[in-house]
C-alpha positions as CSV (number, residue, x, y, z in Angstrom):
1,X,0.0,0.0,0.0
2,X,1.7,3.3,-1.3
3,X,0.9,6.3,1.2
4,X,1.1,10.0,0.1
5,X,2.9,12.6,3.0
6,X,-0.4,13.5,4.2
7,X,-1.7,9.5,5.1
8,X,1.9,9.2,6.5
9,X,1.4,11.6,8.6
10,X,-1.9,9.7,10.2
11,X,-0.6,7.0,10.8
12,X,-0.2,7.3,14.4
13,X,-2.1,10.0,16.1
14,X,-3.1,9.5,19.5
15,X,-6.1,11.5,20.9
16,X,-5.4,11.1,24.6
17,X,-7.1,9.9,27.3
18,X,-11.1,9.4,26.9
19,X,-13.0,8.4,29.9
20,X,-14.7,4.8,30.4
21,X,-15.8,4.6,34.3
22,X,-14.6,7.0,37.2
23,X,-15.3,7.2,40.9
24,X,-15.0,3.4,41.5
25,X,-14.6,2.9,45.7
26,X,-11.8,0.4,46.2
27,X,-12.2,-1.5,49.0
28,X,-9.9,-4.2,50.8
29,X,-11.0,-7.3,49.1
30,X,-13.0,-6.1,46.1
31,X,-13.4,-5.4,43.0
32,X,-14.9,-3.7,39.7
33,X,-16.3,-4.3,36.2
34,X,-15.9,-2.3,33.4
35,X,-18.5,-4.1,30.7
36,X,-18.3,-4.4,27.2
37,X,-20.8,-1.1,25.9
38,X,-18.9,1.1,28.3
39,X,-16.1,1.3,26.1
40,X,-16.3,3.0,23.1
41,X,-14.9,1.2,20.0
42,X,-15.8,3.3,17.3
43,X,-12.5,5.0,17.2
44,X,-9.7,2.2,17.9
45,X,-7.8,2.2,21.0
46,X,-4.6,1.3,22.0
47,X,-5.1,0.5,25.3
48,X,-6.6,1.2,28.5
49,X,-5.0,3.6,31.8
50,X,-5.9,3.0,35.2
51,X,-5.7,6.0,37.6
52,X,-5.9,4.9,41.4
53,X,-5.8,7.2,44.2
54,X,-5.9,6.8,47.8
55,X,-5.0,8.1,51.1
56,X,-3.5,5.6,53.4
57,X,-2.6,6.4,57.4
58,X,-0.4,4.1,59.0
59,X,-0.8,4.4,63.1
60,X,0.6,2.8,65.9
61,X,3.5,0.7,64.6
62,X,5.6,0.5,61.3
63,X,5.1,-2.6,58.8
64,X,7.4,-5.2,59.7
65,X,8.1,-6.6,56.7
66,X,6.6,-4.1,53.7
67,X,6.7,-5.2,50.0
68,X,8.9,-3.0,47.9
69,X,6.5,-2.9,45.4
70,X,3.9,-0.7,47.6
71,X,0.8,0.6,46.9
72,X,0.5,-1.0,43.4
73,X,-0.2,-4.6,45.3
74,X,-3.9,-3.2,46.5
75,X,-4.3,-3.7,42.5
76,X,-3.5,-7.7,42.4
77,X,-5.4,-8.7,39.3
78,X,-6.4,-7.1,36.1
79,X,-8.1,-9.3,34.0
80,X,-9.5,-7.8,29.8
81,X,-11.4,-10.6,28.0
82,X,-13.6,-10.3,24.8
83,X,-14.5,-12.0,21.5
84,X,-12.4,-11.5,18.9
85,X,-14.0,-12.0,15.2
86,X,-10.4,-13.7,14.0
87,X,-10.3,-15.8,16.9
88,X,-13.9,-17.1,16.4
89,X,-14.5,-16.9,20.7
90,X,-13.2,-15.3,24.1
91,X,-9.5,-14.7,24.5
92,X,-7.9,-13.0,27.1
93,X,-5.6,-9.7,26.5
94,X,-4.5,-9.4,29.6
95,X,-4.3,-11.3,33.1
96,X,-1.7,-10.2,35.7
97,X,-1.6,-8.0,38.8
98,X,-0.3,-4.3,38.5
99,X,3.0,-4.6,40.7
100,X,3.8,-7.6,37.8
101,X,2.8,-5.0,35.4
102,X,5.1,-2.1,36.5
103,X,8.1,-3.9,36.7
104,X,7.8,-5.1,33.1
105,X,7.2,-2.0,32.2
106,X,10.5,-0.4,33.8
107,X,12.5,-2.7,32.6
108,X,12.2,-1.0,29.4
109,X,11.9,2.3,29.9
110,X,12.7,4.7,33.1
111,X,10.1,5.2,34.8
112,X,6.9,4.7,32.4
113,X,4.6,5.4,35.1
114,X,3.0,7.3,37.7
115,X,4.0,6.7,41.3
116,X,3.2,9.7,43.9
117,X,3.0,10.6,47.5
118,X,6.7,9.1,48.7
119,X,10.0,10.2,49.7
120,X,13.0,9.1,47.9
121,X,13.1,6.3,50.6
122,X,9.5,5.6,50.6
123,X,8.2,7.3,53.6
124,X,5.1,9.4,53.3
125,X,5.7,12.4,52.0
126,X,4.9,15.7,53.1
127,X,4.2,17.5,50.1
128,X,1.6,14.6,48.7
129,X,2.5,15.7,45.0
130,X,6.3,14.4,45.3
131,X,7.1,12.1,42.7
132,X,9.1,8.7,43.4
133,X,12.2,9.1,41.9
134,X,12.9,8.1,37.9
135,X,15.9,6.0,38.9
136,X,14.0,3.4,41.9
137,X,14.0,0.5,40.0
138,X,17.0,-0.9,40.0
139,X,18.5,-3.7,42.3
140,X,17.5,-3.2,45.6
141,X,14.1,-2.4,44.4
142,X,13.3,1.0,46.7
143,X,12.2,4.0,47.3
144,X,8.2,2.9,46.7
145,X,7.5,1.7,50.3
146,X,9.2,1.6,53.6
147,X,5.8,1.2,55.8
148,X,6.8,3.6,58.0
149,X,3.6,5.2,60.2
150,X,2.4,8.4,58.6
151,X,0.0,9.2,55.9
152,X,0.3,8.3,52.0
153,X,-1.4,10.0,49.7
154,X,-0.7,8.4,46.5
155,X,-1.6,8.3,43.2
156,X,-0.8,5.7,40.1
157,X,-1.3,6.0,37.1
158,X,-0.6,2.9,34.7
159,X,-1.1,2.1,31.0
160,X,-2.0,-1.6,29.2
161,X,-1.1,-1.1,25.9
162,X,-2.9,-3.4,23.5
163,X,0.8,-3.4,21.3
164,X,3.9,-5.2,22.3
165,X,5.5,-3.4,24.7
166,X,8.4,-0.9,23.4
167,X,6.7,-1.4,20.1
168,X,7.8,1.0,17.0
169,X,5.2,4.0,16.5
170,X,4.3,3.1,13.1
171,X,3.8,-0.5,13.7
172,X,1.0,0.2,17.1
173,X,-2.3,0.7,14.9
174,X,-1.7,-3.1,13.8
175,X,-3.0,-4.0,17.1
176,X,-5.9,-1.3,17.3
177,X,-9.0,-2.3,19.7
178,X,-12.0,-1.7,17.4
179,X,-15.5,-2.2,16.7
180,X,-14.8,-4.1,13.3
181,X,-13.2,-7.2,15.5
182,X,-14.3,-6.6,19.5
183,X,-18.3,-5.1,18.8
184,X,-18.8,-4.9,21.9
185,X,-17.8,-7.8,23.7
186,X,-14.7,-5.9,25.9
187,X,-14.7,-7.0,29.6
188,X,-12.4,-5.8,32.3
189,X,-12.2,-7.4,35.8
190,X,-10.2,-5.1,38.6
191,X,-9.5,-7.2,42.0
192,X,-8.5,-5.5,44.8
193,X,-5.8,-6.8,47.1
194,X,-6.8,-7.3,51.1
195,X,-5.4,-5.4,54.0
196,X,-6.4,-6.5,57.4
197,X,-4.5,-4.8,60.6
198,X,-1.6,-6.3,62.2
199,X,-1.5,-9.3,59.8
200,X,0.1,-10.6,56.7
201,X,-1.9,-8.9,53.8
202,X,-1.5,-7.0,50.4
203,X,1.1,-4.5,51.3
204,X,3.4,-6.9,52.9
205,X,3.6,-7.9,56.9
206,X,2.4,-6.0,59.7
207,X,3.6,-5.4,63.2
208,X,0.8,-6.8,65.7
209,X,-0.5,-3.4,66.3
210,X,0.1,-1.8,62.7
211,X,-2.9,-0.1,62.3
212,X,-4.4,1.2,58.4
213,X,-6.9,3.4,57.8
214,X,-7.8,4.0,53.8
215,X,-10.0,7.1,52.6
216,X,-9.8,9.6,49.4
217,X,-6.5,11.5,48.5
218,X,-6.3,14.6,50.6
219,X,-8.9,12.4,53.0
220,X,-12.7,11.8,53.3
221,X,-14.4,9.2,51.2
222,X,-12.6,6.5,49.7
223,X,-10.0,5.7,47.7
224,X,-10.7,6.0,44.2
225,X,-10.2,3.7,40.6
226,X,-10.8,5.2,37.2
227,X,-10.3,3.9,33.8
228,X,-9.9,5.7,30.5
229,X,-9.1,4.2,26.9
230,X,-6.9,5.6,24.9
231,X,-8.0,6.2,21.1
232,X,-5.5,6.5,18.4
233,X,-6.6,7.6,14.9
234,X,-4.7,6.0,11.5
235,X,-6.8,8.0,9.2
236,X,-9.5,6.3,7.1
237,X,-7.2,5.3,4.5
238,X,-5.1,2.9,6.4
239,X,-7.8,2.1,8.9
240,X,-9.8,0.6,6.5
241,X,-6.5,-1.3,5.0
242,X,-5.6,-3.2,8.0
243,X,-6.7,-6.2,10.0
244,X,-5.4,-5.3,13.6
245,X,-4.0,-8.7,15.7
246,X,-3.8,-9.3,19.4
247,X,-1.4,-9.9,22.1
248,X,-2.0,-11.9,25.5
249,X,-0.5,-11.3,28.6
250,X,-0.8,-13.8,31.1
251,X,0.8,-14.5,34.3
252,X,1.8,-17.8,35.9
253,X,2.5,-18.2,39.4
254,X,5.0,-20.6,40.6
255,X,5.6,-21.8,43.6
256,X,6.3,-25.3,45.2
257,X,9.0,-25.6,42.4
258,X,11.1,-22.8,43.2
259,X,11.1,-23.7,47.2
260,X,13.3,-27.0,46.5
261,X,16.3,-27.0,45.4
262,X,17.3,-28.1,42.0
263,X,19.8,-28.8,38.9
264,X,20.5,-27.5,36.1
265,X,17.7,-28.2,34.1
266,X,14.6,-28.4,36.6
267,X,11.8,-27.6,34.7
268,X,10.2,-24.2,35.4
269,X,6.9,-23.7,33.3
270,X,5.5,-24.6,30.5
271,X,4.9,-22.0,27.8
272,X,2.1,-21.6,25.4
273,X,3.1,-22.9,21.8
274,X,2.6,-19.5,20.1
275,X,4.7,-16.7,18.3
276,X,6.3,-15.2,21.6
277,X,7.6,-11.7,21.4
278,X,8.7,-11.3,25.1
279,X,9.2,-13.3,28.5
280,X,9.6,-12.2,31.5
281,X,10.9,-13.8,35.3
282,X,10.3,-12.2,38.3
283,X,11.4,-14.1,41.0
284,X,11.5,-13.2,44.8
285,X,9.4,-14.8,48.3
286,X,6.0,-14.0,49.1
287,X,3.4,-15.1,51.9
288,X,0.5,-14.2,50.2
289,X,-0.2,-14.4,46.8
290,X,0.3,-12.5,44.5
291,X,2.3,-9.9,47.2
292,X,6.1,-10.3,46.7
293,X,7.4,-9.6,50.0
294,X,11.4,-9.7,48.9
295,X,12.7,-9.8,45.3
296,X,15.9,-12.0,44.6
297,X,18.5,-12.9,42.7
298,X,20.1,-15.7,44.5
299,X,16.9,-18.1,44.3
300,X,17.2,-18.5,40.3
301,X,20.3,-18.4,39.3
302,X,20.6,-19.8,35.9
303,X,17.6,-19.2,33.1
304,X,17.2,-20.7,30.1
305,X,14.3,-21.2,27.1
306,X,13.9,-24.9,25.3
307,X,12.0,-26.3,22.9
308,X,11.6,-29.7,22.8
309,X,14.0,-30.9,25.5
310,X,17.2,-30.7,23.1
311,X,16.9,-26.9,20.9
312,X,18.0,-24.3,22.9
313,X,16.2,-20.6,22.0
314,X,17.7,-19.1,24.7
315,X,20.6,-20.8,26.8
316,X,20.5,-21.5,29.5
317,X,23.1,-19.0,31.5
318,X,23.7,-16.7,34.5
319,X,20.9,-14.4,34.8
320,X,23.2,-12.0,34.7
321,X,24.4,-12.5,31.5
322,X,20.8,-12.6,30.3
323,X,19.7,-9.2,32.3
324,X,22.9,-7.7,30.4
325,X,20.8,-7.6,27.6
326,X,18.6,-6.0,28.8
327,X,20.8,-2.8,30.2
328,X,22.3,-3.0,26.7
329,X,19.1,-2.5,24.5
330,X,16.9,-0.8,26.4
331,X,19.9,1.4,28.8
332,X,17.7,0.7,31.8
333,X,19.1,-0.8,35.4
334,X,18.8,-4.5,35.8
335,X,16.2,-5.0,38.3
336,X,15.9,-7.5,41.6
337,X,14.5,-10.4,40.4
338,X,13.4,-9.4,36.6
339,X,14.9,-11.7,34.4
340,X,13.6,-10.6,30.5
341,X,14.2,-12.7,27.2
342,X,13.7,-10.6,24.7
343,X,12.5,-11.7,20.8
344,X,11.6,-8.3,19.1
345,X,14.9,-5.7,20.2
346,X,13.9,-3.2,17.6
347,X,10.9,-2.3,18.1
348,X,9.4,-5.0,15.3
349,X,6.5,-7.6,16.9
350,X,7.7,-9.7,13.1
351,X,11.3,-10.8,14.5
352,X,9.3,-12.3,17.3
353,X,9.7,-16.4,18.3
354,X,7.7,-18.3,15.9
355,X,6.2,-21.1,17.2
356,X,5.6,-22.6,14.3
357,X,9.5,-23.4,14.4
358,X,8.2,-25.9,17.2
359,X,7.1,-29.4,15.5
360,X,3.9,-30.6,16.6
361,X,3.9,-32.7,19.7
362,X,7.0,-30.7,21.5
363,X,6.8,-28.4,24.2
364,X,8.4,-25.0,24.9
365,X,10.0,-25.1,28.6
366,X,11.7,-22.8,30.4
367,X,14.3,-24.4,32.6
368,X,17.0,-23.0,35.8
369,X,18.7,-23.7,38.2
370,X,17.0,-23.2,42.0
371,X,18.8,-22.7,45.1
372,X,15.8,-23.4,46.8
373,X,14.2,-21.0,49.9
374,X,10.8,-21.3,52.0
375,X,8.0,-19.3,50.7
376,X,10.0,-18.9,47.1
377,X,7.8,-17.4,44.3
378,X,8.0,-16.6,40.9
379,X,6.1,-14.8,38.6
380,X,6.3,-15.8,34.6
381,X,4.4,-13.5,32.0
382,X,4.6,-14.9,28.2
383,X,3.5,-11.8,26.1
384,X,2.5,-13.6,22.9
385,X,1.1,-12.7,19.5
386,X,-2.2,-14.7,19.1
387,X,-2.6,-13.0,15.5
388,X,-0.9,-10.9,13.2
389,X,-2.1,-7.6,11.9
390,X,-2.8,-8.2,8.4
391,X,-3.8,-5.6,5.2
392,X,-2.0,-3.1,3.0
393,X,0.4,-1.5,5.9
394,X,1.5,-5.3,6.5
395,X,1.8,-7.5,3.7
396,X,3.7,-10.4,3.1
């Protein structure tokens, strides 16, 4: 498909932010739907944001054990289904919780989200503005959360792109949200992590007489979820040349496996058999699922990717070799516990792991070796492209 300056130019135009639902309560142990008609496909979108706000006064006694991830573990799943015309039935975009979801996300790019209300060592802050500093993720993983007593007044703000993450410009509108393929059929599940006083909960482990009291930002009422899309226009000319695909994002929990110890080759997960553009390992201990209360490097200490039980896609080395790859490409710190493999370095969802390279009746494995500590847990997203975008921008 030839394009003159002007459809060039179109290509990629983002509109901003367009409201869905706002003013959702959270509440310790909830959650929220956003259904299908509330979001408005007629332009397509590339993506969803998620805005939370909340006030949080911790009394009495500091947190004995608080997660380094903070206040992004009262979101612990987010979960966007629909029916996809190409795929003939449901599929599922995404499925992970948000702490998962910004560390993925800053592994590739310094700070890509909204995190405010802390000091540069996590304490409340007392100017509830003050933004976390760009440079906290890195290994330690700091400066979210100390839980400290005082009062938090925080606000995140995150992004699910519906395009591979780190994903050229030109390339995103191949994996548009639209009418054409979604109608109306969009569905998005928000569960709410639990905090009960003086116990082990969402935001890591309590003293016996911690004490937390949730309301609003600034105070009063109740913290606060709201979701917005984020339309992009392509102009009607390539709009109506293109077929946009999908990605999923799913995360897998593992547990049992990484609390033994084990050889070289102890079999991790097993991965779906599709074209696989990134994976990521976050590996750590945790006490209540899906909370990492520590984030380590010493648990899994070698990483690899097979297919098959004998063809090696990715050896399987020190993770520090592999998280070198990661500073290299993306000039971003390595972070605790984040171990990436990485299938599409410039920017190109094409160059990504075909499975179609796998013959039938093989599986793709990832394999390590585990040291082995109680109340190991690792967390193991596969972003993977379920279809390609077809038409004039993208043919063969």
């Amino acid at each position: 498909m030839a394009l003159n300056r002007k459809q060039i130019g179109n290509v990629y135009r983002p509109q901003g932010p367009k409201a869905v639902l706002l003013g959702t309560s959270w509440t310790s142990g909830g959650k929220m739907l956003v259904s299908g008609p509330q979001f408005d496909l007629s332009v397509p979108i590339e993506g969803i944001r998620i805005v939370f706000t909340l006030r949080d006064v911790i009394a009495t006694a500091a947190m004995t054990t608080p997660s380094p991830l903070g206040y992004f573990n009262l979101i612990k799943r987010i979960f966007l289904t629909g029916k996809n015309s190409r795929a003939n039935g449901n599929v599922t975009l995404w499925d992970l919780d948000a702490p998962t979801l910004a560390l993925i996300q800053a592994s590739m790019g310094k700070k890509p989200w909204i995190y405010s209300g802390v000091t540069i060592a996590g304490a409340a802050s007392a100017a509830p503005g003050t933004e976390a500093s760009s440079e906290l993720i890195s290994t330690p993983v700091a400066g979210l959360f100390n839980g400290t007593t005082g009062t938090y007044d925080i606000r995140i703000v995150i992004d699910l792109p519906s395009y591979p993450f780190d994903c050229a410009p030109y390339l995103r509108p191949g994996f548009g949200i639209r009418t054409q393929e979604w109608a109306d059929s969009l569905q998005l599940r928000i569960e709410f992590g639990t905090v009960t006083n003086g116990a082990d909960g969402a935001l890591g482990l309590d003293a016996g007489t911690t004490t937390h009291t949730f309301s609003a930002r600034g105070g009063g009422g109740s913290p606060v979820v709201d979701v917005y899309s984020l339309p992009v226009l392509s102009g009607l000319d390539v709009d109506a040349s293109l077929v946009p695909g999908y990605l999923s994002r799913v995360a897998t929990p593992v547990t049992s496996t990484l609390q033994a110890a084990g050889g070289l080759n102890t079999n991790l997960v097993t991965l779906e058999k599709q074209n696989t553009t990134r994976i990521f390992a976050i590996i750590g201990t945790s006490t209540t699922n899906p909370t990492f209360l520590t984030l380590s490097d010493t648990n899994l200490t070698t990483l690899g990717f097979v297919v098959g039980g004998n063809r090696i896609v990715r050896e399987n080395d020190d993770i520090f070799a592999h998280k070198m790859s990661q500073v290299r490409r993306y000039k971003t710190n390595p972070i605790q516990g984040l171990i990436m493999f990485d299938f599409v370095p410039a920017g190109n969802p094409d160059s990504n792991y075909n499975a179609n390279d796998a013959a039938a009746g093989v599986t793709m494995n990832l394999r390590g070796t585990i040291a082995g500590v109680a109340n190991a847990m690792g967390i193991f997203v596969q972003e993977t492209e379920q279809y390609q975008p077809q038409g004039g921008l993208y043919s063969s």
